[in-house]
N, C-alpha and C positions, 0 to 999 in steps of 0.2 A: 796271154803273154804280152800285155800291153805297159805301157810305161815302164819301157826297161834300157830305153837309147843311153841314158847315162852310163848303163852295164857294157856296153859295145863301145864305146870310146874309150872307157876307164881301163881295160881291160887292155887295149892297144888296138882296136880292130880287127882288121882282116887278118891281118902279120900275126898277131897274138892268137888269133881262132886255129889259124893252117899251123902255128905251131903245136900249139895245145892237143889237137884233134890227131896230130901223127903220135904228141907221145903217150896220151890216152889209149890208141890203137893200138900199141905196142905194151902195153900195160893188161887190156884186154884177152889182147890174142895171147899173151903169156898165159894166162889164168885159167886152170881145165873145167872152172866154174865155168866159165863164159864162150871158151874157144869154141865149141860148136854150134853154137849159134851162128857163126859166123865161115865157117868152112866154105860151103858152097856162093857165097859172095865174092864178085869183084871188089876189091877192096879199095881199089882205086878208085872205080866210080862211088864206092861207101864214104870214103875220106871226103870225096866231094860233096856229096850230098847233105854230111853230116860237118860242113863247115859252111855249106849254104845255109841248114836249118837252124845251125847254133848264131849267124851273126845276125838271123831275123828272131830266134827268139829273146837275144839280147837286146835289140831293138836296133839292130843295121839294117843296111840294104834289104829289102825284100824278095828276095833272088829264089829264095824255097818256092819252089813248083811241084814238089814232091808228093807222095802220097798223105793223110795228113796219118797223127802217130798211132792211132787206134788199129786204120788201113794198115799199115805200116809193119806191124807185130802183132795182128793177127792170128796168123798161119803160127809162127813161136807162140803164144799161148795155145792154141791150140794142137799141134803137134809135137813140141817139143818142151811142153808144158813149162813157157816162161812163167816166172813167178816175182813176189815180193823179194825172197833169196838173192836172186839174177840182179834185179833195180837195183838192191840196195849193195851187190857187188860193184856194179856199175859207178853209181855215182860216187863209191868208196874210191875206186880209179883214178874219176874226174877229179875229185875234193886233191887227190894225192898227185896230180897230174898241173892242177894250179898250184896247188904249193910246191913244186917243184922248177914253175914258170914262176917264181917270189910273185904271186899276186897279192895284195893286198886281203886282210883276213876279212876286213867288211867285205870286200868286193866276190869272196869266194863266199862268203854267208850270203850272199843276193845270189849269185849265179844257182850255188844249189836250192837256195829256197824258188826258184823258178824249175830245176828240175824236178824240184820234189813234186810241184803241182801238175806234173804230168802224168806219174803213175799210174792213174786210174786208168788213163786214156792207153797206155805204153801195154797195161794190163789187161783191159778191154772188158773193164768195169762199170 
């Protein structure tokens, strides 16, 4: 997730992340594809966590102290048998979640081509 600071400024920062990541959530937890994965979480410490880990894998602040992503989603692969399905719901969200914040089309083809190289890890492949 290296060389990606350009992605965290372009993008608007922090302001841009905290917005994005609320209407992402709200896109998510709509979807019966995705909604249970996420029931038994505080959402609010989720929001945070997941606006700490997107501004450092954009290449901001370093503030993620979190589990790393494999840690992370685990237990959902294995119990609640996340999948390729689930990912590719997901980032469909995000993709729809920046074009909705008018982000620029290069800058939404960078941001997913950095989600995309997470999978494996998200997967725990």
């Amino acid at each position: 997730m290296s060389n990606n600071s350009h992605i965290f400024d372009a993008i608007g920062g922090f302001e841009a992340i905290i917005a994005a990541v609320d209407i992402f959530y709200d896109k998510v937890l709509a979807d019966p594809l995705l909604a249970d994965f996420f029931n038994k979480l505080d959402m609010e410490q989720q929001n945070k966590k997941m606006v700490s880990f997107m501004a450092r894998a954009f290449g901001g602040p370093k503030e993620y102290q979190g589990k790393d992503l494999r840690q992370a989603h685990k237990k959902l692969v294995v119990e609640q048998g996340l999948s390729d399905v689930h990912f590719d719901a997901v980032a469909v969200h995000l993709q729809a979640t920046l074009r909705q914040l008018e982000v620029a089309d290069d800058l939404i083809q960078q941001v997913m081509d950095v989600v995309g190289s997470t999978r494996d890890e998200v997967l725990n492949r």
